[in-house]
Wavefront OBJ file of the C-alpha trace (Angstrom):
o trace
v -64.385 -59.167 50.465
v -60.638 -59.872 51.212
v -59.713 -58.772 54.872
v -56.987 -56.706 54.022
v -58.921 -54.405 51.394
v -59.757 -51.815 54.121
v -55.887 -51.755 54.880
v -54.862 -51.205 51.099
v -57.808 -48.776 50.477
v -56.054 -46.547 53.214
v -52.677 -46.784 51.391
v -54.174 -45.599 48.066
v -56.058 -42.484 49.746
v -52.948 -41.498 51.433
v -50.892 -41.698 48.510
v -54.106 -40.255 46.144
v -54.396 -36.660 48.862
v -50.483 -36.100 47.901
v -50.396 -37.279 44.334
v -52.295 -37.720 40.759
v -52.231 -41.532 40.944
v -51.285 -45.107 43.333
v -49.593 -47.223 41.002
v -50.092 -50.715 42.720
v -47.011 -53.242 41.631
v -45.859 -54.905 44.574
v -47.268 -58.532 44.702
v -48.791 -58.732 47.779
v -50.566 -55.925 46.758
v -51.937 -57.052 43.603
v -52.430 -60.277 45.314
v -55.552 -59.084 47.490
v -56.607 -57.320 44.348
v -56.594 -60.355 42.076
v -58.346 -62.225 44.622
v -61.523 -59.885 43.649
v -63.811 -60.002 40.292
v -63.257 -56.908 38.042
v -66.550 -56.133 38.670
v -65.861 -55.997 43.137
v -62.573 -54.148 41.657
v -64.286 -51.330 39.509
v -67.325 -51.199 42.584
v -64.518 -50.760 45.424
v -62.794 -47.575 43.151
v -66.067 -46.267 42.583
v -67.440 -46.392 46.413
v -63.449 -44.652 46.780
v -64.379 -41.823 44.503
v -61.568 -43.666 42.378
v -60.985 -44.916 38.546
v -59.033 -48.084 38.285
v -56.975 -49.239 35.336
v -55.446 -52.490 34.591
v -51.956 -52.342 33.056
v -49.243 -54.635 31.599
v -51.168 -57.360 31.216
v -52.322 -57.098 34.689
v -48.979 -57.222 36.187
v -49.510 -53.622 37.234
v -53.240 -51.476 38.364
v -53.376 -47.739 38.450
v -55.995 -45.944 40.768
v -56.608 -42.076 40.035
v -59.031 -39.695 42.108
v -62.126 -40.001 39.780
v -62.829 -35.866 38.602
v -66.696 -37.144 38.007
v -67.091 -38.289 41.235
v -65.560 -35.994 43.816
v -67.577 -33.459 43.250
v -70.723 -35.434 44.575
l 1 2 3 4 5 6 7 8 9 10 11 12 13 14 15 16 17 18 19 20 21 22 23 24 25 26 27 28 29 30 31 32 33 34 35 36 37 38 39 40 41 42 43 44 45 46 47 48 49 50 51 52 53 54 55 56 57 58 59 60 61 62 63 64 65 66 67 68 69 70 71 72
């Protein structure tokens, strides 16, 4: 897995405890993302208690807290 993954994963539960969804545009962002199958993408939201969508054409990925999940 990409070294700075732990580092972004505690950006997106910060900003996920104050609001409805992390919004990930900037590129060095979506850099370490890319650098990950969609499979290690979907996996790493899951083991967050997380759902992860892809957006404009991929330009743009939206976490949300996963309502399934959190309960567990």
């Amino acid at each position: 897995m990409h070294k700075e993954l732990p580092a972004l994963a505690a950006k997106i539960a910060k900003a996920l405890s104050r609001g409805s969804e992390y919004v990930v545009t900037q590129p060095a962002e979506l850099r370490i993302l890319r650098e990950i199958s969609d499979t290690e993408l979907t996996e790493f939201a899951k083991r967050h208690g997380w759902r992860v969508i892809h957006r404009l054409g991929g330009r743009q990925i939206e976490f949300y807290n996963d309502a399934s999940v959190r309960g567990l």
